[in-house]
C-alpha positions as CSV (number, residue, x, y, z in Angstrom):
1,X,-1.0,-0.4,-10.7
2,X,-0.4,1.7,-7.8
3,X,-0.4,0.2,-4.4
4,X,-0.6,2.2,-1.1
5,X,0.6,0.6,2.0
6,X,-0.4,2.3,5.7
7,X,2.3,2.6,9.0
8,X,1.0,3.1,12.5
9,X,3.0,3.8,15.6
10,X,1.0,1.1,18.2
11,X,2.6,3.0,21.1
12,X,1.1,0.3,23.9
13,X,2.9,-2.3,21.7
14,X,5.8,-0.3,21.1
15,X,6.0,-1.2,17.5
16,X,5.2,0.3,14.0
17,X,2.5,-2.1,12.4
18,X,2.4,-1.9,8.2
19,X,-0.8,-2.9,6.6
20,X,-2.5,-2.4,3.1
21,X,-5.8,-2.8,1.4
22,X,-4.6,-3.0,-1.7
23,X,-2.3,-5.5,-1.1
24,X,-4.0,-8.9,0.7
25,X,-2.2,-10.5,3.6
26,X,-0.1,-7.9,4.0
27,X,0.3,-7.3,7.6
28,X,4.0,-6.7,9.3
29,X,5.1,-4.9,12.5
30,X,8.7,-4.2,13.8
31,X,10.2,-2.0,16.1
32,X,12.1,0.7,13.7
33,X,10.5,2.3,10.7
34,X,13.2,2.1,8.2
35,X,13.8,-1.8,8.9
36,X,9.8,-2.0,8.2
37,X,9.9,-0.1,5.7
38,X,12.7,-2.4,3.9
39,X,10.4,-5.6,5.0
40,X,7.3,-4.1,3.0
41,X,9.4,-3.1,0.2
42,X,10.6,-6.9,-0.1
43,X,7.1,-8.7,0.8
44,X,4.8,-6.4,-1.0
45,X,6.0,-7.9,-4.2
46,X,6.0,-11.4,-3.1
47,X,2.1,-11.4,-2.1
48,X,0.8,-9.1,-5.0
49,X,2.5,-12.2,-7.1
50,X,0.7,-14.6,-4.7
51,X,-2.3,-12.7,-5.6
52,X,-1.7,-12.7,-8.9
53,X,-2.3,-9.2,-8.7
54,X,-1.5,-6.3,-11.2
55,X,2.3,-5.7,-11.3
56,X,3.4,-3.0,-9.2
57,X,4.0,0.4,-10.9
58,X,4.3,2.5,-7.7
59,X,4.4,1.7,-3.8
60,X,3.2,4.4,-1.7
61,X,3.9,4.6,2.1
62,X,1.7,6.7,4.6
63,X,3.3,7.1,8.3
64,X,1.0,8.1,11.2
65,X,1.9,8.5,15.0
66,X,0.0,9.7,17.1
67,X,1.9,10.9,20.5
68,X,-0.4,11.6,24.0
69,X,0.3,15.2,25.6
70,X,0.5,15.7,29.0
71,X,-0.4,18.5,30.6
């Protein structure tokens, strides 16, 4: 089973919020990327067993961040 989880810069927050649809309950946010990044990569497991869930066969990361020009 392949799982896809989302990141999004939350610039008013200051933070980088990780979410997925195909993994239930998972919602994280922290202020660096790569520590995020290493959070999802030990939590996704945990709740897809919660969720008894397929077994994971492939975690995929999108980024976005979205930055506000000035002119």
């Amino acid at each position: 089973m392949e799982y896809k989880v989302n990141f999004t810069w939350d610039e008013e927050a200051s933070v980088w919020i990780a979410q997925s649809d195909d993994i239930p309950g998972l919602v994280l946010e922290g202020g660096s990327l790569d520590a995020l990044i290493e959070r999802v990569r030990f939590a996704a497991p945990e709740l897809i067993e919660l969720n008894k869930s397929p077994t994971i066969n492939s975690l995929y990361f999108t980024v976005e961040r979205h930055e506000k020009v000035f002119a």
